[in-house]
Structures are given as structure tokens and as C-alpha cells.
N, C-alpha and C positions, 0 to 999 in steps of 0.2 A: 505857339509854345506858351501855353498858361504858364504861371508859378504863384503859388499859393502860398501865403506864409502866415500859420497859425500859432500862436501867442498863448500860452495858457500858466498860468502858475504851476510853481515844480512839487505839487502836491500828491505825489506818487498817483501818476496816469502810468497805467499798466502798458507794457507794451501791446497786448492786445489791443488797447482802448485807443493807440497810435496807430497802428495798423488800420482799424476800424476806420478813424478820421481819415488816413491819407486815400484809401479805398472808397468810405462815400464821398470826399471830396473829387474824386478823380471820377467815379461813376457820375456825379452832379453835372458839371464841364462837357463830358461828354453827353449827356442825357441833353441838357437846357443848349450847350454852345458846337454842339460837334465837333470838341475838340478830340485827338488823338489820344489817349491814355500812355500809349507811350510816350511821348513828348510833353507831359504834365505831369509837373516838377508839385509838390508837397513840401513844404519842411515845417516841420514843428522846432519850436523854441522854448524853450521851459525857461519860467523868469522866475525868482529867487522872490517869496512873496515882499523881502525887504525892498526889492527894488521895482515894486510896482506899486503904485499908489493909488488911491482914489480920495478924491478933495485933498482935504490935509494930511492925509492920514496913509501910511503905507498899508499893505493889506495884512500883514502881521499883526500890526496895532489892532484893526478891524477884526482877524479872527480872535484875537485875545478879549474882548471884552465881551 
């Protein structure tokens, strides 16, 4: 029973483009591991770019300059 949990900043990803990840991720599993599509879990997380960082800098900072 995979579970896959992807992380991406909440920079308006369309639900389409959520759909999309949880379907090639779920086809990948099964393709590369033979996992069951029913029994693989997906969740997407949208992180708020203040509360993601890279070095010193939250990713807010980084897109503002």
C-alpha cells in the first residue's frame, strides 16, 4: 500500500494539474513497482510560500525580488 505525499507551494495548481500528479503518480507505482492503483494513496499538500524556505530566505522573499 504505497502513499505518496507531494509538497508543492499553494501557487494556484489547478485542480486539473492535481488530478494529473495523483494519476501519473499512481500510473508510475504501478508501471515501475506493481503496485495496485487502488490501494495508492496520493495527497498533495499546498504550503503557504511564507512557510517554505530555501537557505535563509522564505520563498516569498525569493519570488519578490
Amino acid at each position: 500500500m504505497p502513499y505518496v505525499n507531494i509538497k508543492v507551494t499553494d501557487e494556484n495548481v489547478t485542480a486539473a494539474e492535481k488530478k494529473a500528479l495523483i494519476e501519473g503518480t499512481t500510473q508510475l507505482l504501478q508501471d515501475v513497482l506493481n503496485k495496485d492503483p487502488k490501494a495508492t494513496f496520493v495527497v498533495i499538500d499546498e504550503v503557504s510560500t511564507d512557510n517554505w524556505g530555501i537557505g535563509y530566505e522564505t520563498v516569498t522573499e525569493i519570488r519578490q525580488k
